[in-house]
C-alpha positions as CSV (number, residue, x, y, z in Angstrom):
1,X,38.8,128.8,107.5
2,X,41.8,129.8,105.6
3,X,43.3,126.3,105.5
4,X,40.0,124.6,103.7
5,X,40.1,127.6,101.4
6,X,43.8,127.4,100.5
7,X,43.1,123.4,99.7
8,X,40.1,124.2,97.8
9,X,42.8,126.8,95.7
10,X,45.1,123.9,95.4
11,X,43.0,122.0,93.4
12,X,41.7,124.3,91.2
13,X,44.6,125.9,90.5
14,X,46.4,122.5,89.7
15,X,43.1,121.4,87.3
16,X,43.4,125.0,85.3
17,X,47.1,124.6,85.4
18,X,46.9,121.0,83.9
19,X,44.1,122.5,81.1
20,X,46.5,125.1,79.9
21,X,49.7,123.5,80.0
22,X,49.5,119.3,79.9
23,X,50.1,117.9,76.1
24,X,48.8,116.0,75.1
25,X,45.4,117.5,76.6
26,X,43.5,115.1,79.0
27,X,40.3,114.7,79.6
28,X,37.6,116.2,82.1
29,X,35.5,112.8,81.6
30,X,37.8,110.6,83.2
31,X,37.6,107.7,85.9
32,X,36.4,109.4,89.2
33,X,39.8,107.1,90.6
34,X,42.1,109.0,88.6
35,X,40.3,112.5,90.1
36,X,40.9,111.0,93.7
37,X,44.6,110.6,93.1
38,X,44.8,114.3,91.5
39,X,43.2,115.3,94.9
40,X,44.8,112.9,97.1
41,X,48.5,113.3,95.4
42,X,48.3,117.6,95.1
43,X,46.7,117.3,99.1
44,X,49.9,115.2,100.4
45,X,52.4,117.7,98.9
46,X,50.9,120.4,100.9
47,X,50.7,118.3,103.9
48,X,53.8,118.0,103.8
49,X,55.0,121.4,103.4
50,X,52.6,122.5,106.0
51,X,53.9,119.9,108.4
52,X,57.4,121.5,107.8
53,X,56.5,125.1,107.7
54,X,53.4,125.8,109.6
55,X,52.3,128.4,106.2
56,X,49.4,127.4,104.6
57,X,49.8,129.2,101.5
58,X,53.3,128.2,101.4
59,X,52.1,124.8,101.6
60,X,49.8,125.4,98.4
61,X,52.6,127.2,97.0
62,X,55.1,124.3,96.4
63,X,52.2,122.1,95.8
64,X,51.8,123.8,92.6
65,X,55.5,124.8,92.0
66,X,56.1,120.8,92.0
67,X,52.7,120.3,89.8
68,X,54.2,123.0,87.4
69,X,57.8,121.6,87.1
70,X,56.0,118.3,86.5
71,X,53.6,119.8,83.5
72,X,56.8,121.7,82.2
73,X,58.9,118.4,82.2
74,X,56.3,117.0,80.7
75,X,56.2,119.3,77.7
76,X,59.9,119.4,77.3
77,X,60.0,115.1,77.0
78,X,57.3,115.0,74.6
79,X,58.9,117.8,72.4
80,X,62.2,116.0,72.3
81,X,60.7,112.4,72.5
82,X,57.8,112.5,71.2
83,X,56.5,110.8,74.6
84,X,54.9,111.8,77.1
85,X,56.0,111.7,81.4
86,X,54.9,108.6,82.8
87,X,56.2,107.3,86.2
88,X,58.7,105.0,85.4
89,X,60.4,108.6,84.2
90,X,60.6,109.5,87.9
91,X,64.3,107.8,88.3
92,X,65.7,109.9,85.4
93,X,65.6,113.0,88.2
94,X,68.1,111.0,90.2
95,X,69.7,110.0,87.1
96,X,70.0,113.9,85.9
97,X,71.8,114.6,89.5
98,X,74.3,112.2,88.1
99,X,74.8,112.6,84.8
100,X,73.3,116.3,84.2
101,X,74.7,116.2,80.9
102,X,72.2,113.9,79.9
103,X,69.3,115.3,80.7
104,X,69.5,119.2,81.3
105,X,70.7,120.6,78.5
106,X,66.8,119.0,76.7
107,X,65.3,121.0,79.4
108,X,67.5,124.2,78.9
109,X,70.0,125.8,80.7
110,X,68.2,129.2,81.6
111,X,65.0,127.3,81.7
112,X,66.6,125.2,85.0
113,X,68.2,128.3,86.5
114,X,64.4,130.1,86.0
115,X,63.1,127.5,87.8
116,X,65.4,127.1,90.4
117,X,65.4,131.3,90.9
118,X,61.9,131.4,91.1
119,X,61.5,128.3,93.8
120,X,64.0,130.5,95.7
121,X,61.9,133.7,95.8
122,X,58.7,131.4,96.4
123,X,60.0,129.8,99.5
124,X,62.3,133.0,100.6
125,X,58.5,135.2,100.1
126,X,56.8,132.6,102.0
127,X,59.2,132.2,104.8
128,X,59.3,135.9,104.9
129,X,55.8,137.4,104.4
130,X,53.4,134.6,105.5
131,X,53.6,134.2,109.2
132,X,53.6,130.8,111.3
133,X,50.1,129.9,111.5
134,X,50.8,126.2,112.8
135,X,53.4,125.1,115.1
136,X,54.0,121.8,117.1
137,X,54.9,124.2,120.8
138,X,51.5,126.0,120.1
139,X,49.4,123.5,121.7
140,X,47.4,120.5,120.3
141,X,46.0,122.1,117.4
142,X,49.0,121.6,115.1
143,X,48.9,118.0,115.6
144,X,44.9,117.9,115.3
145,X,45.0,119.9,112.0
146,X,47.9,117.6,110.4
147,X,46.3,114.5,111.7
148,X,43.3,115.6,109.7
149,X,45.4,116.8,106.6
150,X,47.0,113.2,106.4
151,X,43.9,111.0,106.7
152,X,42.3,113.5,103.8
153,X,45.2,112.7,102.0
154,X,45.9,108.8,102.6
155,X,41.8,108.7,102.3
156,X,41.8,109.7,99.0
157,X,44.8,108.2,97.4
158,X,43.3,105.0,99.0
159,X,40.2,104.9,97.7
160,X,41.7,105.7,94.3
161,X,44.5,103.6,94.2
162,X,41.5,100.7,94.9
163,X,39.7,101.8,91.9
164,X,42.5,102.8,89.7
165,X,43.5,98.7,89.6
166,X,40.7,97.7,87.5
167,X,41.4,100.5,85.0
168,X,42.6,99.0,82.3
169,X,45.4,100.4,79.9
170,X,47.1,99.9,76.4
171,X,50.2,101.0,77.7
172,X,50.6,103.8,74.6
173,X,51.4,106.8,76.9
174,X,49.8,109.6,75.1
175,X,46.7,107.8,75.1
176,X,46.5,106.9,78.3
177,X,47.2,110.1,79.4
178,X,44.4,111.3,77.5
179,X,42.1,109.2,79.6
180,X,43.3,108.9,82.9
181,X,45.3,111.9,83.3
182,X,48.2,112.8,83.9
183,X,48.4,111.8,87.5
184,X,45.9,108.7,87.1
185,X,48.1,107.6,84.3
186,X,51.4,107.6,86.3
187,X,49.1,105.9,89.2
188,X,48.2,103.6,87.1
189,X,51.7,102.6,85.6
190,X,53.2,102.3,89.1
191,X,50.9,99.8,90.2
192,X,51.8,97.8,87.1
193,X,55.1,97.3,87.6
194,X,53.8,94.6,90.0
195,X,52.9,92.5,86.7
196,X,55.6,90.4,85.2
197,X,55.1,89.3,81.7
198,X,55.8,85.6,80.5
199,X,58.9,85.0,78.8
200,X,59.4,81.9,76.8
201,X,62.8,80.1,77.1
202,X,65.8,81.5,74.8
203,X,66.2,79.4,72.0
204,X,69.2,79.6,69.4
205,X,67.8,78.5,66.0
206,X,69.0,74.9,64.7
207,X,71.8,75.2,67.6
208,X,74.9,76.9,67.6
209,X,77.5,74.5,67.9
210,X,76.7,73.4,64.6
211,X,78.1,76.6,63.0
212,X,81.1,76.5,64.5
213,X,80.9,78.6,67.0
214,X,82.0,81.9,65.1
215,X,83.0,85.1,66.9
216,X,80.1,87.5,67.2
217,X,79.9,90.7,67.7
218,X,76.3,92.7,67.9
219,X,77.0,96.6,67.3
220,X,74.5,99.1,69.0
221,X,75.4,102.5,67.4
222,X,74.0,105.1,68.9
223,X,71.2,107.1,67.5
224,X,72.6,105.3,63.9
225,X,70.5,105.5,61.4
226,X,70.7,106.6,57.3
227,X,69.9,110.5,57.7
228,X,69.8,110.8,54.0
229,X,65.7,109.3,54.3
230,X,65.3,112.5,55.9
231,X,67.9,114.6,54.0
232,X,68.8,113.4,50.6
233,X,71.2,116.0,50.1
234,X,74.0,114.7,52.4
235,X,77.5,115.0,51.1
236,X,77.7,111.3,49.7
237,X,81.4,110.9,51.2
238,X,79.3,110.8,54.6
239,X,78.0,107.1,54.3
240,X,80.0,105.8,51.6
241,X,80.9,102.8,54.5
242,X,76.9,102.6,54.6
243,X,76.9,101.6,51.2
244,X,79.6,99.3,50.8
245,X,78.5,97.6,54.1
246,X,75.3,96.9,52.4
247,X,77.0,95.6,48.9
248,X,78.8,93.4,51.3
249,X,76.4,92.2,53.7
250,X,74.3,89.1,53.9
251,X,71.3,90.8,55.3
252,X,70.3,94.5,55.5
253,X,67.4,97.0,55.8
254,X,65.4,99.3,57.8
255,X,64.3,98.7,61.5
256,X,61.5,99.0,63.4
257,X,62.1,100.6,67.0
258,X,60.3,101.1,70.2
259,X,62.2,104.5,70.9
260,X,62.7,107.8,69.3
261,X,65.5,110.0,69.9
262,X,66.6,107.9,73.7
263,X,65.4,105.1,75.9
264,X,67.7,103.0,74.6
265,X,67.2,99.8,77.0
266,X,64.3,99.6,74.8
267,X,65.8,98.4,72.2
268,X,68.6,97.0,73.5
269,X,65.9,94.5,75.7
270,X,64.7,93.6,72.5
271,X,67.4,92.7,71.0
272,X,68.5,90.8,73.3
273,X,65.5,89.2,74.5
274,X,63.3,88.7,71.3
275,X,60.4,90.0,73.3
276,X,57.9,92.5,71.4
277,X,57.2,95.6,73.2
278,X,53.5,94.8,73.7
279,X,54.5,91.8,75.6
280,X,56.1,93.2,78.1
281,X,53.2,95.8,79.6
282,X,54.2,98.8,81.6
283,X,57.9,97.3,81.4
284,X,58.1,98.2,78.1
285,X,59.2,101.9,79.1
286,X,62.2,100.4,81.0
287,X,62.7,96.6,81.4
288,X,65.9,97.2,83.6
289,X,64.0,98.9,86.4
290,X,62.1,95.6,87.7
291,X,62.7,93.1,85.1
292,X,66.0,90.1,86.4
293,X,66.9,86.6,84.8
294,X,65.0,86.9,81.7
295,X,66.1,84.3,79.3
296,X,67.6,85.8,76.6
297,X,70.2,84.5,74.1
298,X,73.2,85.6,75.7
299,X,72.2,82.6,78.3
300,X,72.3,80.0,75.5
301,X,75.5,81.3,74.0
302,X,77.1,81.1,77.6
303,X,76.1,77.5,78.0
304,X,77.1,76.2,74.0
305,X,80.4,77.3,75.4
306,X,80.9,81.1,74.7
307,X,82.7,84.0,76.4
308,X,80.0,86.5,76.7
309,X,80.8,90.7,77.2
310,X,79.4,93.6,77.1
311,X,81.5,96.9,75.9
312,X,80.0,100.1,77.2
313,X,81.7,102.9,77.1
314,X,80.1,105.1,80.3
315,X,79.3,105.1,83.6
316,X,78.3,101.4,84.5
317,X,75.7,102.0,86.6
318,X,73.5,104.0,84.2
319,X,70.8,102.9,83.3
320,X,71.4,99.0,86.0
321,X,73.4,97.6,83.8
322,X,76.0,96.6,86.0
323,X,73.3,95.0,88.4
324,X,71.5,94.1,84.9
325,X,73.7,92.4,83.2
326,X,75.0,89.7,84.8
327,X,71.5,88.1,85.1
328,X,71.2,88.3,81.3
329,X,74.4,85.5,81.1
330,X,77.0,88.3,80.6
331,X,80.7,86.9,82.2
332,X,82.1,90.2,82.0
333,X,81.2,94.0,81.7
334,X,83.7,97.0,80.6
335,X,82.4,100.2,80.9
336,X,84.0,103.6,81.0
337,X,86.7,102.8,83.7
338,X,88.6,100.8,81.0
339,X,89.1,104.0,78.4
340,X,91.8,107.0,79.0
341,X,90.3,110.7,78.9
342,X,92.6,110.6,75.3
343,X,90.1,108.1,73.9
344,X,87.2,111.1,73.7
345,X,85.7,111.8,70.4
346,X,83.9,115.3,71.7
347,X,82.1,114.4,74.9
348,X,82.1,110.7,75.3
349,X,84.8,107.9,74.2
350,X,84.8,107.7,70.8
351,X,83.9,105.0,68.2
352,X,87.5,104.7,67.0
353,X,88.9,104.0,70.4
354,X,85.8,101.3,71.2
355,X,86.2,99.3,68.1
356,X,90.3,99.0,69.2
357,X,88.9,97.8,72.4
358,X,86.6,95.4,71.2
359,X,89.5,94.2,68.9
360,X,92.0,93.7,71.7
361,X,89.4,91.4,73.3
362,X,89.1,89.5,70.2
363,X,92.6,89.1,69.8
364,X,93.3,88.1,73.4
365,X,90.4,85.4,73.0
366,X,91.4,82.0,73.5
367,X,87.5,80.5,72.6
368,X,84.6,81.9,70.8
369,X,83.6,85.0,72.5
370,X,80.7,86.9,72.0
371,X,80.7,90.7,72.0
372,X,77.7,93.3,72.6
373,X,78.8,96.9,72.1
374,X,77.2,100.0,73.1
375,X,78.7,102.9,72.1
376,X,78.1,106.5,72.9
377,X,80.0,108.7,71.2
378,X,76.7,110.0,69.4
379,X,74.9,110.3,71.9
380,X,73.3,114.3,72.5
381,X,72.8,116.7,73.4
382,X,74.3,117.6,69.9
383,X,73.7,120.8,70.1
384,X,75.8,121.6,72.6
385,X,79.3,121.1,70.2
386,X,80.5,123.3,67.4
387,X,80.1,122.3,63.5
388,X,82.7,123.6,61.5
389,X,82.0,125.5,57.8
390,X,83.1,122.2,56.4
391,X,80.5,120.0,58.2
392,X,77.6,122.2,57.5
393,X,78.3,121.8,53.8
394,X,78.1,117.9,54.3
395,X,74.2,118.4,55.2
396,X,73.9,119.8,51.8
397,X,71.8,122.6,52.7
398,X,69.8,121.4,55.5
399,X,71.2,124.8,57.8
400,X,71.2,122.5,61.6
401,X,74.2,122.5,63.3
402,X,73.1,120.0,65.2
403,X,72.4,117.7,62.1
404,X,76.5,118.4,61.0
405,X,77.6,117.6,64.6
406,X,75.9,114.2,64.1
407,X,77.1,113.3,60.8
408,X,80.5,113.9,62.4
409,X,79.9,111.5,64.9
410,X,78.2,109.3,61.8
411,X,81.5,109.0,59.7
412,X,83.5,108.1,62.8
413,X,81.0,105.1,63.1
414,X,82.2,104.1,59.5
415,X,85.6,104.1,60.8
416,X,85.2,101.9,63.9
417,X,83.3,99.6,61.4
418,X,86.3,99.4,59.2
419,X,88.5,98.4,62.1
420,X,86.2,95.9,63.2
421,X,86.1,94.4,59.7
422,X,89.7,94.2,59.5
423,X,90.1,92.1,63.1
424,X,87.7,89.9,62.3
425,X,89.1,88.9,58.9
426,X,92.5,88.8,60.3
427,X,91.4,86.2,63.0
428,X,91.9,82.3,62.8
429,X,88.3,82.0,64.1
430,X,85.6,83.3,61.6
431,X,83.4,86.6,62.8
432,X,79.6,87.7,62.6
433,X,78.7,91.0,62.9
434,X,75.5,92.3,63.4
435,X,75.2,96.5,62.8
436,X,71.8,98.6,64.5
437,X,70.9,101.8,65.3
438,X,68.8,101.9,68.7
439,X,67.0,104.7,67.5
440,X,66.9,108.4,65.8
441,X,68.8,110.7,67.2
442,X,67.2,113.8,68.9
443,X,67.1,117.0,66.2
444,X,63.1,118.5,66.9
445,X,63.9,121.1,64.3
446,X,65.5,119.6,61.9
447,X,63.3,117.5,61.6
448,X,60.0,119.6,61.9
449,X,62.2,121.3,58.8
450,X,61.9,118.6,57.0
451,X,58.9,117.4,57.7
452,X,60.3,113.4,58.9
453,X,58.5,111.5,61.0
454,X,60.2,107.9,60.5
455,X,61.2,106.3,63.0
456,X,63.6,103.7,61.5
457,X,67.0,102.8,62.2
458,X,68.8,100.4,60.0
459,X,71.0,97.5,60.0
460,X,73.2,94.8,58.9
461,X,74.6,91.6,59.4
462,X,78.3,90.7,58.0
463,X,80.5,87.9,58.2
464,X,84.6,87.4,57.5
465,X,84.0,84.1,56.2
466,X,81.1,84.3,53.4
467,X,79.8,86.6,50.8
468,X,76.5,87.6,49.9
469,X,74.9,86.4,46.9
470,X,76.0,87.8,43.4
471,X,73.2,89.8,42.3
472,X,73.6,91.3,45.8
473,X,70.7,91.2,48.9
474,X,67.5,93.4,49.1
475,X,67.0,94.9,51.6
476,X,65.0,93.4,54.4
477,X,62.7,95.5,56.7
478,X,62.7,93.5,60.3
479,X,61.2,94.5,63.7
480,X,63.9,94.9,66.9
481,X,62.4,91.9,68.7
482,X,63.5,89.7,65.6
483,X,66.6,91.2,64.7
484,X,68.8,88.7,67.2
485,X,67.2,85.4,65.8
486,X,67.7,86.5,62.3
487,X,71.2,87.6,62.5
488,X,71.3,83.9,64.6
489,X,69.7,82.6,62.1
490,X,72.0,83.9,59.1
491,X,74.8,82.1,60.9
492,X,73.3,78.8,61.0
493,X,71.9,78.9,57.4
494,X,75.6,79.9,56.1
495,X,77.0,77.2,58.2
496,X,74.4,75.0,56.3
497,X,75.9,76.0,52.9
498,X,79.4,75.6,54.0
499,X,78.3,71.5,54.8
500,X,77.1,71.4,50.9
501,X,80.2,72.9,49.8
502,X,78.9,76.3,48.7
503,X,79.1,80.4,49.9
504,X,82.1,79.2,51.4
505,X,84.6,82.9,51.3
C-alpha cells in the first residue's frame, strides 16, 4: 500500500503547492485534459525516480522538488517579465548552462545555491534514511510494479494529450494559464508548435532599385528606449543625441512591442518579417525555435542586388541565429568571435566598438550593402555593475542604481550613433538608417517606484542624403510588424522627391 499512498501524496501535494505558489492563480474549473496531464506529467517524474532508486518517497520527493523549481521559475519570470512560464521557456535551462549570466542572476544568486543545497539534502536524506523498497535482483515484482507505474503514466498523459488538442487558446500566456493550468497550458503550447502560420511573400514597397539602392543600416539597441516617460528628471545631457536625432530625422516616434524587458527575437522577427504577433500562434514566444525560410525582406534586398549582414556582438549560436539566419537571406553573420576582449563596454562589447565595426564594413563595401545590428552592450542584468555618485545624479532623484547603470550604457548608444552618422555621410553611396529599441529594459523596482507600465520603445529613421521637412516631423506612433515597410517605404518616397527635383540634401 505505501506506493498508492505516496502517489495519492504526489498529487495533492503538487495541486496545494500550485494553489499557494502559481501566479497568476489558475483555476480549479478547468478542462478534465489539462487535470490528466497534471496527473499523468507529476506520475512520470516519480516513475522515473522510482525506476532509478527503488524509494518511493524519494520518488515523490523530486517529483515535487522539480514541480516547486518550476512554480518558483515561474514566479521569478513573471516578476521580471511580466510573463508567465510557458513551454517554449524550457530551452532557456540549456541556454542558462551556457550563458548563466543571462539568466541566473533574475533568479538570484543565493536563491540558486538554496535550491541546489536543499536538492542535495533531499536526495542525500533519501538515499540515506529511506531503504530500497524496489530493486530489479529482487525478483519480478520490481518490473511488475514499474510496468504498472508507466502505463498509469503514458495512460493518462494519452488520454489528455487527445483531449487537450481541441482546447483552444488565445495564445496570451497569463490567460491561458488561468484556464488550463499551468501544466495544461504548456501541454497545450507544445502541441502547437506543430502549426505553422501563413506568411505572405516579402514585398519591398514600389521596388528598390528605384531608389538607388542606398546603404541601409537597421539598428536594434538593446533595451533602448526614452527613460525620461518614466523619469522626467533625467539629467538632460543623457539624451541630448535623442533629441537632435529626432530634429534631424524623417520619421520618429514611440513603438509598439511584443516583449518587455527580454525575448528579443520577438521583435527582431517582426521587424524583419512584417508579421503581427497574433499571426504567428504559439510561435509568437520564439519564432527561431521551429520557424525556417520565412520570407522576409532581407530576401528581396538580396535578390535587387544587395550584400546582406548581420552584426551581433555575442555568442552566435544564442538564441539559432547562426542556423537562423542564413534562411532569412543573410550572406554573412559576425558575431562575437570578430571583437577583442578590449572592445568591452562593462560585460559585453560595447556600442562604440560595434558602430566602428559596422563602419569598416561600410567602407570596405564595394556595392550596396545592407546592415542589421544587434547590439548588447545594454543588455542586464544591470544590477550586477556599479553606478558611480556621478551617474546616480543623472537619474535626477530616481535612487536605482540599476536605472544609472543603464543610462550609462544609454549615452554610449548616442555615441555609436554619432559614428555611424559620420560614415554614412562620408560615403560616396547615400545611407538609411533605421534606430529601435527591442524593448524596455528589466528594472521591477524602478519601475514599481514609479509607477510605469509602458511598454514602448522608440525609433527613428535617418538618411545622409535628405532632410526632414522644415517645420520639423511629428512624431509617429507605429507597431514593430510595420516598422521595416515604413522605414522601406521612407526611402522610396524620398527617392520620389529627388526625381521632382526636391528634399534633395
Amino acid at each position: 500500500m505505501l506506493l498508492p499512498g505516496a502517489l495519492m501524496l504526489l498529487l495533492l501535494l503538487s495541486c496545494l503547492l500550485e494553489r499557494a505558489l502559481l501566479r497568476p492563480r489558475a483555476a480549479w474549473r478547468r478542462p478534465a485534459a489539462c487535470w490528466l496531464l497534471h496527473a499523468g506529467s507529476l506520475l512520470a517524474l516519480a516513475a522515473a525516480g522510482l525506476a532509478l532508486t527503488g524509494r518511493p518517497l524519494f520518488a515523490v520527493a523530486q517529483a515535487l522538488a522539480w514541480w516547486l523549481f518550476i512554480l518558483v521559475v515561474n514566479r521569478v519570470k513573471l516578476a521580471a517579465l511580466r510573463e508567465p512560464f510557458i513551454f517554449q521557456d524550457f530551452e532557456y535551462f540549456l541556454d542558462m548552462l551556457r550563458h548563466p549570466r543571462l539568466y541566473i542572476p533574475f533568479f538570484g544568486y543565493a536563491n540558486a545555491a538554496l535550491g541546489l543545497s536543499g536538492a542535495a539534502l533531499l536526495i542525500g536524506g533519501a538515499l540515506y534514511f529511506e531503504p530500497v523498497r524496489l530493486s530489479p535482483f529482487a525478483g519480478p515484482g520490481y518490473f511488475i510494479v514499474m510496468a504498472l507505474a508507466v502505463a498509469l503514466a503514458g495512460g493518462l498523459l494519452l488520454a489528455g494529450w487527445h483531449g487537450v488538442k481541441r482546447v483552444r487558446v488565445g495564445f496570451d500566456a497569463g490567460a491561458d494559464l488561468q484556464a488550463l493550468g499551468l501544466v495544461g497550458a504548456m501541454w497545450r503550447y507544445a502541441l502547437a508548435e506543430r502549426e505553422r502560420p501563413a506568411f505572405a511573400p516579402a514585398v519591398l514597397p514600389g521596388g528598390i532599385a528605384a531608389t538607388g539602392m542606398p546603404h541601409l543600416v537597421a539598428v536594434q539597441s538593446e533595451s533602448f528606449f526614452d527613460a525620461r516617460r518614466a523619469w522626467p528628471g533625467i539629467a538632460p545631457h543623457v539624451y541630448a543625441w535623442l533629441d537632435q536625432a529626432r530634429a534631424g530625422a524623417m520619421m520618429h516616434g514611440t513603438l509598439e512591442v511584443p516583449a518587455w524587458g527580454a525575448n528579443t527575437v520577438r521583435s527582431e522577427f517582426a521587424f524583419l518579417s512584417g508579421q503581427r504577433e497574433q499571426a504567428l500562434g504559439v510561435h509568437r514566444f520564439n519564432p527561431y525555435r521551429c520557424l525556417r525560410d520565412v520570407p522576409v525582406f532581407v530576401h528581396a534586398l538580396r535578390e535587387a542586388g544587395y550584400r546582406t549582414v548581420c552584426v551581433h556582438p555575442y555568442a552566435r549560436g544564442f538564441y539559432r541565429r547562426s542556423e537562423v539566419f542564413p534562411t532569412l537571406g543573410f550572406d554573412e553573420f559576425i558575431d562575437v568571435e570578430a571583437f577583442e576582449a578590449t572592445d568591452r563596454a562593462g560585460p559585453y562589447v560595447g556600442d562604440v566598438a560595434l558602430a566602428r565595426k559596422v563602419s569598416e564594413l561600410l567602407e570596405r563595401s564595394g556595392r550596396p550593402t545592407f546592415v542589421f545590428v544587434i547590439s548588447m552592450e545594454n543588455h542586464g542584468p544591470l544590477h550586477l555593475e556599479q553606478a558611480s555618485a556621478r551617474e546616480m545624479a543623472d537619474t535626477g532623484g530616481a535612487g536605482a542604481p540599476d536605472l544609472a547603470v543603464y543610462l550609462r550604457h544609454v549615452r554610449n548608444a548616442g555615441r555609436m550613433l554619432e559614428i555611424l552618422q559620420q560614415t554614412l555621410r562620408s560615403l560616396p553611396r547615400a545611407g538609411w538608417l533605421c534606430w529601435y529599441g527591442d524593448h524596455v529594459p528589466i528594472l521591477p523596482q524602478a519601475y514599481a517606484a514609479a509607477g510605469f507600465e509602458d511598454s514602448r520603445t522608440d525609433y527613428f529613421i535617418w538618411s545622409s542624403r535628405h532632410e526632414p521637412r522644415r517645420d520639423g516631423m511629428p512624431a509617429r506612433p507605429l507597431e514593430m510588424h510595420a516598422l521595416a515597410r515604413a522605414w522601406l517605404a521612407a526611402v522610396q518616397d524620398a527617392a520620389g522627391h529627388d526625381g521632382r527635383g526636391s528634399h534633395a540634401a
